[in-house]
N, CA, C and O atoms as a printed pandas DataFrame, in Angstrom:
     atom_number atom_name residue_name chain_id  residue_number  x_coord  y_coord  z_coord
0              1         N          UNK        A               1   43.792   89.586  102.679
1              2        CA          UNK        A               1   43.779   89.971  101.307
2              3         C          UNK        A               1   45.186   90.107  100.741
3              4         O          UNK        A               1   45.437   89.828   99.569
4              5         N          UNK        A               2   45.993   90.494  101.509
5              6        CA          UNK        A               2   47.353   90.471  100.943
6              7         C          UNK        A               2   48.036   89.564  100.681
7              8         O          UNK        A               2   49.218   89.605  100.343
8              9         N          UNK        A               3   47.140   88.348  100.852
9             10        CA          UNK        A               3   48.430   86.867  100.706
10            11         C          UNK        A               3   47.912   86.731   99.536
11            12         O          UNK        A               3   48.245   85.610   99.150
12            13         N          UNK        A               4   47.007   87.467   98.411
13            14        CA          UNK        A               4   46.340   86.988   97.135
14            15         C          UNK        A               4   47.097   87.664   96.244
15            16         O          UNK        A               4   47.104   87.194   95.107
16            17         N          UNK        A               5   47.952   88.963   96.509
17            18        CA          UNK        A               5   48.446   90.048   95.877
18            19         C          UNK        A               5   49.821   89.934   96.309
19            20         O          UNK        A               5   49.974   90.002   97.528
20            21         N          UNK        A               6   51.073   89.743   95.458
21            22        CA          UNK        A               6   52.323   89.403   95.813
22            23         C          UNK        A               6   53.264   90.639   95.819
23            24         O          UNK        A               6   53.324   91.032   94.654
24            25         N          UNK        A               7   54.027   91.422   96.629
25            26        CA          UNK        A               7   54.510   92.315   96.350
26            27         C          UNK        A               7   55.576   92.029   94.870
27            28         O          UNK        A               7   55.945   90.996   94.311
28            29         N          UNK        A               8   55.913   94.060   94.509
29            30        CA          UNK        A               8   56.453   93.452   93.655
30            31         C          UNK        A               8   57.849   93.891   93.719
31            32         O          UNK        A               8   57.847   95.087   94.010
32            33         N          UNK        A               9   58.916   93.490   93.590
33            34        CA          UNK        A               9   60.287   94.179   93.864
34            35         C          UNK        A               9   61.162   94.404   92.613
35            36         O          UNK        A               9   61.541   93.532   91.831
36            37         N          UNK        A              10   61.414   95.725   92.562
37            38        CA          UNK        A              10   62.786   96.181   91.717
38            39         C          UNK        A              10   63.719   94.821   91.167
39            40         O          UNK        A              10   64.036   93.939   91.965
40            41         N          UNK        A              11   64.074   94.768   89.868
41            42        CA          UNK        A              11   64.977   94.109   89.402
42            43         C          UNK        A              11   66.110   95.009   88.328
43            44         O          UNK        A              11   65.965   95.646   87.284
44            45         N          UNK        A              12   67.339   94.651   89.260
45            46        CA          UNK        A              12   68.637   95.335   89.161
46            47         C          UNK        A              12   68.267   96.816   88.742
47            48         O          UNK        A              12   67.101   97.197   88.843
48            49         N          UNK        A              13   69.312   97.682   88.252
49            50        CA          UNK        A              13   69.143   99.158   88.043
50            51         C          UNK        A              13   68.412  100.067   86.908
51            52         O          UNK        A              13   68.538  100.059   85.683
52            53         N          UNK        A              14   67.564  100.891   87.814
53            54        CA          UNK        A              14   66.903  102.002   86.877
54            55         C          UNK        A              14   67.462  101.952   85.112
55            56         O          UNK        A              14   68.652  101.693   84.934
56            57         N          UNK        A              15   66.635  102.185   83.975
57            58        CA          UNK        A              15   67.512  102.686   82.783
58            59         C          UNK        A              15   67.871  104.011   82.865
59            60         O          UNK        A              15   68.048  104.507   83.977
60            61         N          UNK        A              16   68.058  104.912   81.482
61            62        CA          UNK        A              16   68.531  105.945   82.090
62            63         C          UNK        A              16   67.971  107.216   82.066
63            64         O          UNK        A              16   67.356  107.804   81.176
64            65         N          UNK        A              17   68.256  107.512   83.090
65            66        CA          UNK        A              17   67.415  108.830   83.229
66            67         C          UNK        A              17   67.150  110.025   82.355
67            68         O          UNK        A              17   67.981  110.813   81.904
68            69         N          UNK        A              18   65.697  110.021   82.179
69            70        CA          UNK        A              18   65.209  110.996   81.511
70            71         C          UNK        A              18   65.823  112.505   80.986
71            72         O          UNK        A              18   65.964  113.086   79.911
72            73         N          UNK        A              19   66.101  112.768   82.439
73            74        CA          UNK        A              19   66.447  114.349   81.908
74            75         C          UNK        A              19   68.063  114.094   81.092
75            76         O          UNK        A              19   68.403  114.923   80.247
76            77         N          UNK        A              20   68.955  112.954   81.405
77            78        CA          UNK        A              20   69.877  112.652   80.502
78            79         C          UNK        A              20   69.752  112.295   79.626
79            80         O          UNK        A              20   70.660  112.736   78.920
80            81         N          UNK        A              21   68.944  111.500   78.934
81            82        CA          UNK        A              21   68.584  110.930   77.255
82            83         C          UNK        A              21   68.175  112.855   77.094
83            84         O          UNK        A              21   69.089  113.389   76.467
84            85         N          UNK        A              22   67.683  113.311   77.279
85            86        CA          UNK        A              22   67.290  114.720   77.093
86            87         C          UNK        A              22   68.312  115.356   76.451
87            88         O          UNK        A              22   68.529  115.644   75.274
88            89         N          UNK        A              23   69.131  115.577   77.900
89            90        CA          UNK        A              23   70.387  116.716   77.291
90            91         C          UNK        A              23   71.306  115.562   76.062
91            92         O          UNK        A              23   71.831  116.133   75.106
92            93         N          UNK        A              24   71.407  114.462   76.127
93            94        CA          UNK        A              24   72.083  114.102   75.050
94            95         C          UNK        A              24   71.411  114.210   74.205
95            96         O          UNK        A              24   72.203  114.016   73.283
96            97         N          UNK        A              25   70.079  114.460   73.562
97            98        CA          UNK        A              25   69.442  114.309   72.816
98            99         C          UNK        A              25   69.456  116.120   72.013
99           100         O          UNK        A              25   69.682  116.373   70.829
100          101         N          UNK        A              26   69.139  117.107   73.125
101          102        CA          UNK        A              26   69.722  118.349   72.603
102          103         C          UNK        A              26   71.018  118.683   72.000
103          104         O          UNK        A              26   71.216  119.448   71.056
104          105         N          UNK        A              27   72.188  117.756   72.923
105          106        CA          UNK        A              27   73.598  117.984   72.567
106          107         C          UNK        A              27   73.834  117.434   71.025
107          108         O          UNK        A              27   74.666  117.867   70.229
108          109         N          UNK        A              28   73.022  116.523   70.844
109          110        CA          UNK        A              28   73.269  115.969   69.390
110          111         C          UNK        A              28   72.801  116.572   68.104
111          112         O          UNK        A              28   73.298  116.524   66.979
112          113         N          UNK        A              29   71.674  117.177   68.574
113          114        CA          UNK        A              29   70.692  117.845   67.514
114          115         C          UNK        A              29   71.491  119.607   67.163
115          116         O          UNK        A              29   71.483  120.148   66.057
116          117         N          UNK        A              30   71.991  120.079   68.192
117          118        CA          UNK        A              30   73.457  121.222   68.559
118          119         C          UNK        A              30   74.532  120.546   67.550
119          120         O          UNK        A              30   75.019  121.299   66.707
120          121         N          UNK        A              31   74.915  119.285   67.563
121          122        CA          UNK        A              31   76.061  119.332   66.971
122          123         C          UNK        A              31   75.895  119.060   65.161
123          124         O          UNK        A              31   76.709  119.437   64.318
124          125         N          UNK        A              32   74.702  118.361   64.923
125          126        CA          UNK        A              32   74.516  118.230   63.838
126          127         C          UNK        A              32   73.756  119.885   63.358
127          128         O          UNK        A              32   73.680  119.859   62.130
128          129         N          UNK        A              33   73.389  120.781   63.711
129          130        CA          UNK        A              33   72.905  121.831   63.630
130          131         C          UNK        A              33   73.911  122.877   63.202
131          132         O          UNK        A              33   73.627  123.858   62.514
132          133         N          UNK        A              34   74.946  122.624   63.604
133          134        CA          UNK        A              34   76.518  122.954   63.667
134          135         C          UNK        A              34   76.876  122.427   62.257
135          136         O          UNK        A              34   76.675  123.052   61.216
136          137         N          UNK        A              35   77.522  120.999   62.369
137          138        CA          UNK        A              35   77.930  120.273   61.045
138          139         C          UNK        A              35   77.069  120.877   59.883
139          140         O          UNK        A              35   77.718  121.356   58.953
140          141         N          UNK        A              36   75.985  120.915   59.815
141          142        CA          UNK        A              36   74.946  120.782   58.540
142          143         C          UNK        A              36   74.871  122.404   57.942
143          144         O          UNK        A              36   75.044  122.702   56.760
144          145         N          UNK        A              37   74.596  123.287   58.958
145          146        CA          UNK        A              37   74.173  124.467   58.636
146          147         C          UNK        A              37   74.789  125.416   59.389
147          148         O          UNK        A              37   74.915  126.372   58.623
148          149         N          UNK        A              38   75.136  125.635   60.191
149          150        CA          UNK        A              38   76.293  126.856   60.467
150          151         C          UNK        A              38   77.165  126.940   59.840
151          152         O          UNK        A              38   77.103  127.716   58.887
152          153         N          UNK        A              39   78.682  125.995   60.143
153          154        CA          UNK        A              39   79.538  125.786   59.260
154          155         C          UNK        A              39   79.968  125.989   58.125
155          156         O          UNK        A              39   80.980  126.615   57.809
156          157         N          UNK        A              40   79.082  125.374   57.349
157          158        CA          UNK        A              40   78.916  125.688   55.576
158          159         C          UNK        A              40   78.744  127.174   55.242
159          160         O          UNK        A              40   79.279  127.949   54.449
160          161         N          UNK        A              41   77.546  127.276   56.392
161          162        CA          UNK        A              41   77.202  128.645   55.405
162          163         C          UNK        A              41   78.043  129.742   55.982
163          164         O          UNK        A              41   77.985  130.864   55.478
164          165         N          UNK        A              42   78.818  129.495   57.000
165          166        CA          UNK        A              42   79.953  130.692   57.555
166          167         C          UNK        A              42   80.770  130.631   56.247
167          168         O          UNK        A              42   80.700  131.666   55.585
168          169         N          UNK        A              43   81.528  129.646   55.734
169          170        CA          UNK        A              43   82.570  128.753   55.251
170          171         C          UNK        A              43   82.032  129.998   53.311
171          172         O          UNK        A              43   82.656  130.432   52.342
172          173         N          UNK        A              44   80.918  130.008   53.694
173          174        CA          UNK        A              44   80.148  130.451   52.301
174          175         C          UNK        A              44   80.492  131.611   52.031
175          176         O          UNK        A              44   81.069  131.956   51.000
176          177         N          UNK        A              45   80.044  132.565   53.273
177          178        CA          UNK        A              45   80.490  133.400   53.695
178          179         C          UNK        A              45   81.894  134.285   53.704
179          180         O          UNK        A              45   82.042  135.414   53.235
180          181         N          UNK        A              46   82.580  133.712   54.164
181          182        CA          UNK        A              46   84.185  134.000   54.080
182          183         C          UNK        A              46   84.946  133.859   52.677
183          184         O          UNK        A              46   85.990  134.448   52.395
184          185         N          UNK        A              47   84.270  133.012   51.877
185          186        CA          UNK        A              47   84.677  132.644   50.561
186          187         C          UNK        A              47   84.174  134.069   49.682
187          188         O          UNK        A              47   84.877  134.716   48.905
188          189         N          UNK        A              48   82.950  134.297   50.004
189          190        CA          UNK        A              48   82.056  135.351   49.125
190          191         C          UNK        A              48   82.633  136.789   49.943
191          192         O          UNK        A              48   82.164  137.708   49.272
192          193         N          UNK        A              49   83.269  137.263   50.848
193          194        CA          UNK        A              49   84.045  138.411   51.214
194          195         C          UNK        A              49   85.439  138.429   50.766
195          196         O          UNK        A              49   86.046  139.494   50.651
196          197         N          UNK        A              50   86.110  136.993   50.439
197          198        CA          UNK        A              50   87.537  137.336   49.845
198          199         C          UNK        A              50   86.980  137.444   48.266
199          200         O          UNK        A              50   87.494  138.257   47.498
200          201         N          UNK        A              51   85.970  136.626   47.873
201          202        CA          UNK        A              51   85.900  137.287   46.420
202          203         C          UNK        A              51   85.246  139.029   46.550
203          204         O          UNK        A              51   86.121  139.653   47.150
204          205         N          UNK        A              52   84.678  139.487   46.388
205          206        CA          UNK        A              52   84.333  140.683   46.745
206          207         C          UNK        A              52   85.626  141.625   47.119
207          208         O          UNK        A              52   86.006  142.524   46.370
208          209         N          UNK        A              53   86.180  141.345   48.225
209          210        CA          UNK        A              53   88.063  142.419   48.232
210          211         C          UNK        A              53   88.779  141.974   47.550
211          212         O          UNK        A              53   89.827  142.610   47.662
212          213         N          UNK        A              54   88.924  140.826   46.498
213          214        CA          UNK        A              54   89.938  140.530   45.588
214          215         C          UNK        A              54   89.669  141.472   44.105
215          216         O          UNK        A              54   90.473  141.991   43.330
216          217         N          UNK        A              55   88.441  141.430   44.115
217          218        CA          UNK        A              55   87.507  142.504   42.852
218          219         C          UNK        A              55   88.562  143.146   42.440
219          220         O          UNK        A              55   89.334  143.507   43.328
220          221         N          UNK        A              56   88.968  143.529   40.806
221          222        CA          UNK        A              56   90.578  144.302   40.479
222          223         C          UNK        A              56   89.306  144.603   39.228
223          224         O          UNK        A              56   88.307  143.957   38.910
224          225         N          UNK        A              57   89.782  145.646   38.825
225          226        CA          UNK        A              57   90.048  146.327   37.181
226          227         C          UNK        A              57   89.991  145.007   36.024
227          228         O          UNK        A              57   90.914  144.194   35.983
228          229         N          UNK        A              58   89.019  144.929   35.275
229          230        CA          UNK        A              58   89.513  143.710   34.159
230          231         C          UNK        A              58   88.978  142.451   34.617
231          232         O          UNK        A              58   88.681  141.723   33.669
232          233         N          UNK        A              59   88.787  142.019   35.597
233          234        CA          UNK        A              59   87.794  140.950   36.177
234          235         C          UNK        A              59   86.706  140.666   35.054
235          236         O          UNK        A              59   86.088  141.338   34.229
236          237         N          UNK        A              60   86.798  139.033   35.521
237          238        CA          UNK        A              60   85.261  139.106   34.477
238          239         C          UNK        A              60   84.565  138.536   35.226
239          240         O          UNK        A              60   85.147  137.566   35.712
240          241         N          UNK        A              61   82.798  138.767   35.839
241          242        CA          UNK        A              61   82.393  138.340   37.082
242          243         C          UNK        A              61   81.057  138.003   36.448
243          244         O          UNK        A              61   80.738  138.383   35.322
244          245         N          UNK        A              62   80.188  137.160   37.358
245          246        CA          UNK        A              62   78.516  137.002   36.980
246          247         C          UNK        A              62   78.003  137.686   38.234
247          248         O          UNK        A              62   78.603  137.524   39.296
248          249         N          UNK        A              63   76.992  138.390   38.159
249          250        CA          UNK        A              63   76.233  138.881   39.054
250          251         C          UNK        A              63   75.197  138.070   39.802
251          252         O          UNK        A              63   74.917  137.034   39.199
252          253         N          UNK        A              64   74.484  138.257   41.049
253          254        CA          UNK        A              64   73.662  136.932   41.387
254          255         C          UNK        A              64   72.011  137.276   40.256
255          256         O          UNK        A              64   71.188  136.369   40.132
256          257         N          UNK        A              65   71.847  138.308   39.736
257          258        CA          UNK        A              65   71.038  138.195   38.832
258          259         C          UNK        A              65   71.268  137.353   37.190
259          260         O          UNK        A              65   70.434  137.215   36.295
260          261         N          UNK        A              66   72.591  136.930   37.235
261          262        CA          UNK        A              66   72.886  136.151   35.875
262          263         C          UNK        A              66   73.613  137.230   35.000
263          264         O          UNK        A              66   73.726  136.756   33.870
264          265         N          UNK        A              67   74.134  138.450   35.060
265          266        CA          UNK        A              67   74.399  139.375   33.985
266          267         C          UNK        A              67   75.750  139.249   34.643
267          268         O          UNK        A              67   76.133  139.407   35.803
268          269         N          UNK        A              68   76.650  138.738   32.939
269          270        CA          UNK        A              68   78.069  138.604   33.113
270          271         C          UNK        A              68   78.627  139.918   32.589
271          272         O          UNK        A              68   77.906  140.568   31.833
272          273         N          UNK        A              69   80.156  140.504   32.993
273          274        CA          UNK        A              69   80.612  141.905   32.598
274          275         C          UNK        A              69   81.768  141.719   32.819
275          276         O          UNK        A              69   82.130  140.600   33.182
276          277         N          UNK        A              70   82.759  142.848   32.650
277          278        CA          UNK        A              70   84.037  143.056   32.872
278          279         C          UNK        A              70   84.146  144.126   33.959
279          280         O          UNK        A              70   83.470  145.137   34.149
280          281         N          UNK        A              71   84.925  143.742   34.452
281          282        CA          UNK        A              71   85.062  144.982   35.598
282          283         C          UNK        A              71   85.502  146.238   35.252
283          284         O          UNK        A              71   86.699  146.302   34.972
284          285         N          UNK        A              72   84.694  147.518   35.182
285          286        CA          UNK        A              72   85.834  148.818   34.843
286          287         C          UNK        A              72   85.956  149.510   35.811
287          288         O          UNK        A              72   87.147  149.814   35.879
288          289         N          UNK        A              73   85.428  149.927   36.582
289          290        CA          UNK        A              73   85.551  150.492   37.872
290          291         C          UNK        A              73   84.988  149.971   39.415
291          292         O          UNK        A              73   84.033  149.195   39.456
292          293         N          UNK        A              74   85.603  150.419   40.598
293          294        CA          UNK        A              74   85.333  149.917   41.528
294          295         C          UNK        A              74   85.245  150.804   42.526
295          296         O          UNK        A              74   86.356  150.993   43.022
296          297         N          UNK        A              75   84.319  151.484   43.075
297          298        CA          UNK        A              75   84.457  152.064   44.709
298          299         C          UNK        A              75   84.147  151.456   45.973
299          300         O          UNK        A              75   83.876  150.255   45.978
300          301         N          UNK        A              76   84.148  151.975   46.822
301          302        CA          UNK        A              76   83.637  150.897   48.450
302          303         C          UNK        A              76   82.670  150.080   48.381
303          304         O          UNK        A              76   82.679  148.940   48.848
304          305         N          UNK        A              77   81.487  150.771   47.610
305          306        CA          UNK        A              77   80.421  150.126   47.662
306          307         C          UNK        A              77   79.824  149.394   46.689
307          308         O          UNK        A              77   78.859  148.647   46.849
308          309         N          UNK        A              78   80.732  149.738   45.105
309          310        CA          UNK        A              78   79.502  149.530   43.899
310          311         C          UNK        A              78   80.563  148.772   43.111
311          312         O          UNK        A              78   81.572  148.418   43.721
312          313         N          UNK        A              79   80.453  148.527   42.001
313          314        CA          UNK        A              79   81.178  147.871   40.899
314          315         C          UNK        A              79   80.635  148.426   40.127
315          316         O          UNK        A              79   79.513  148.786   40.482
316          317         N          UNK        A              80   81.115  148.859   38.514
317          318        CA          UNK        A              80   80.504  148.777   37.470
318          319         C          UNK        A              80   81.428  147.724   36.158
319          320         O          UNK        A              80   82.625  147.576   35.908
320          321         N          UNK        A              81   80.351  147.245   35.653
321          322        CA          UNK        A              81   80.822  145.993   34.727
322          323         C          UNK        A              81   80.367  147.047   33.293
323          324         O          UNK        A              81   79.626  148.020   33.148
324          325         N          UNK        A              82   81.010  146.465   32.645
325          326        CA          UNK        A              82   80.984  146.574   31.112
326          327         C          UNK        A              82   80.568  145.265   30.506
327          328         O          UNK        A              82   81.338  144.331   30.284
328          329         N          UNK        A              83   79.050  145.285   30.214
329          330        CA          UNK        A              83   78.201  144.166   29.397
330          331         C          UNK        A              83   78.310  144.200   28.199
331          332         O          UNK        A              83   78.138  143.081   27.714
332          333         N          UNK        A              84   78.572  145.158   27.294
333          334        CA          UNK        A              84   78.568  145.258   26.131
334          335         C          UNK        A              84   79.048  146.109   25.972
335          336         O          UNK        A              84   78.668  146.978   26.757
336          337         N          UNK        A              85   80.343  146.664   24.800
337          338        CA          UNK        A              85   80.645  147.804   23.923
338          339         C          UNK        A              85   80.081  148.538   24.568
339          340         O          UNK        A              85   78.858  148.466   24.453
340          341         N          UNK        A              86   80.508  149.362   25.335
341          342        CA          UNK        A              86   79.900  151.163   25.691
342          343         C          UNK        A              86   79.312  151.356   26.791
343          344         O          UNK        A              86   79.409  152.364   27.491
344          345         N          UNK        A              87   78.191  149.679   27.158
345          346        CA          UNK        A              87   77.075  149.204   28.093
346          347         C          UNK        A              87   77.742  149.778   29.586
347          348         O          UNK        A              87   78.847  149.255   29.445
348          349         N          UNK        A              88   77.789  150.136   30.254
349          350        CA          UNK        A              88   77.868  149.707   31.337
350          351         C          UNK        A              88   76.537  150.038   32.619
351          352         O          UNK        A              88   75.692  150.933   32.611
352          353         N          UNK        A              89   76.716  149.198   33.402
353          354        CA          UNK        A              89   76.235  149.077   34.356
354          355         C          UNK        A              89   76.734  149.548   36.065
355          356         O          UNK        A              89   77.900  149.889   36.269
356          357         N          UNK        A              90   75.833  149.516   37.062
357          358        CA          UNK        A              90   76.523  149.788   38.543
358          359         C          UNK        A              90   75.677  148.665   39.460
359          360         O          UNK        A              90   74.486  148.451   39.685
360          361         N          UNK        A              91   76.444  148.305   39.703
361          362        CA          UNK        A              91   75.929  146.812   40.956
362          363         C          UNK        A              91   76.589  146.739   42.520
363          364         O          UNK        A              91   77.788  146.469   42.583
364          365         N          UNK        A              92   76.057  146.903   43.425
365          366        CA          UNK        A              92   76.527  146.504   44.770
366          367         C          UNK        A              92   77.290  145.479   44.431
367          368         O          UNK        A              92   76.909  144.577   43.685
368          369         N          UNK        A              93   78.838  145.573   45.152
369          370        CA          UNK        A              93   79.847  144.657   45.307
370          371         C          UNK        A              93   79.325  143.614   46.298
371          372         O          UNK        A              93   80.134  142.745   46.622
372          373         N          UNK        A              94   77.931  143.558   46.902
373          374        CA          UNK        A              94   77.635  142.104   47.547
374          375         C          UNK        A              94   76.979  141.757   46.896
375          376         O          UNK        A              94   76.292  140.871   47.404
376          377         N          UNK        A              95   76.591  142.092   45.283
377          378        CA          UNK        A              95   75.737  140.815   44.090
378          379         C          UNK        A              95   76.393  140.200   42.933
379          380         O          UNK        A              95   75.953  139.498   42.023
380          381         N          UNK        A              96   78.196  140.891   43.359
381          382        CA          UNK        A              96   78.677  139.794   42.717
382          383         C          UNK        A              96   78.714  138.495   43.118
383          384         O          UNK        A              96   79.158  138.323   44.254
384          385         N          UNK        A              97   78.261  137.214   42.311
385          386        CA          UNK        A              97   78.398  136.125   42.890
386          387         C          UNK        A              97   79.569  135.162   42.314
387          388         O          UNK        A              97   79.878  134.193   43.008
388          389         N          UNK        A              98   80.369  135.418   40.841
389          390        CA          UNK        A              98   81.397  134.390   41.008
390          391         C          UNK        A              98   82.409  135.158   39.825
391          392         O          UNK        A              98   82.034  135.802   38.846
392          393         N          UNK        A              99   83.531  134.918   40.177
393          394        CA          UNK        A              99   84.537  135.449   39.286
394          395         C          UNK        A              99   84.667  134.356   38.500
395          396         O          UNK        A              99   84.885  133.247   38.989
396          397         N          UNK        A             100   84.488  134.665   36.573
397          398        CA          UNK        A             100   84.904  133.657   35.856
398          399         C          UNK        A             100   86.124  133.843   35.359
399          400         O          UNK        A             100   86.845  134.839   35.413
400          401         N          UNK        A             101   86.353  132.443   34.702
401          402        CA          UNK        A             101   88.189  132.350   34.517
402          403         C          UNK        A             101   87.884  133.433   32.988
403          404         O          UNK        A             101   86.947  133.641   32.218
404          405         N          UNK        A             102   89.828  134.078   33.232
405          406        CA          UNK        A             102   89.866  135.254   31.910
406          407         C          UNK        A             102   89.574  134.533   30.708
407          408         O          UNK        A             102   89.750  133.348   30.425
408          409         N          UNK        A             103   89.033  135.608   29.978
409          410        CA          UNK        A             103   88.939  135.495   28.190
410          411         C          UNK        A             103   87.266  134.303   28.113
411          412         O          UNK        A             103   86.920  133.599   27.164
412          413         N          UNK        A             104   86.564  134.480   29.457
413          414        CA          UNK        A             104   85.291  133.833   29.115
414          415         C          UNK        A             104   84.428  134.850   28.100
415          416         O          UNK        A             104   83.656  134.325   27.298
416          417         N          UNK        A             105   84.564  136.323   28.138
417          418        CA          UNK        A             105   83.527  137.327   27.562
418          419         C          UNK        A             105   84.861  137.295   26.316
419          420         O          UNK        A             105   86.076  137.372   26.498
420          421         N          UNK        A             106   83.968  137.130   24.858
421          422        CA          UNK        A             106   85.128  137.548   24.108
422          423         C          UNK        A             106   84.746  138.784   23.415
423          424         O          UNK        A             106   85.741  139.475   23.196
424          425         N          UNK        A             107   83.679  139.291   23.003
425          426        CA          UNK        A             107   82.879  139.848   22.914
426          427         C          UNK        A             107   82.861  141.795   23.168
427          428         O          UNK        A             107   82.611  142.687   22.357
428          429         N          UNK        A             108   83.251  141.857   24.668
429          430        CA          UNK        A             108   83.711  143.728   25.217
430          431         C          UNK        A             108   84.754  143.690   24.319
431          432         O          UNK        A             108   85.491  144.666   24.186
């Protein structure tokens, strides 16, 4: 029966091994995981803590709720803006979201 059935033999070398397409396949998905979304949003990060300790007296800032003000006072934790003549307000110094350039409010 075996002279009907031909063995069959290996031709040249294995491709490549599994558990290596693997780890390159983790290592890549790590580095673009890195590039795309760590990075940036550290980068976001560090930008939004020097604005926040740069915060001075007279600033004119938007809040992340949209309400623009002038800066009149500042302690560790809070800000208060002046929205209008007299208005003021108190906001955590982590919802300021962007310092606008002077003489945008003409208005206080």
């Amino acid at each position: 029966m075996s002279f009907l059935i031909s063995p069959a033999y290996a031709e040249g070398a294995a491709g490549m091994d599994p558990g290596m397409f693997n780890m390159l396949f983790l290592v890549g998905f790590a580095l673009i995981f890195y590039f795309f979304l760590w990075r940036p949003q550290s980068k976001r990060a560090k930008e939004h803590k020097a604005l926040i300790n740069g915060l001075a007296k007279g600033d004119e800032v938007i809040t992340a709720g949209g309400i623009i003000g002038k800066v009149t006072r500042l302690t560790d934790a809070y800000v208060v803006l002046e929205v209008s003549n007299g208005v003021e307000l108190k906001f955590q110094k982590a919802h300021v979201a962007a310092e606008l350039p002077k003489g945008t409010i003409k208005d206080i």
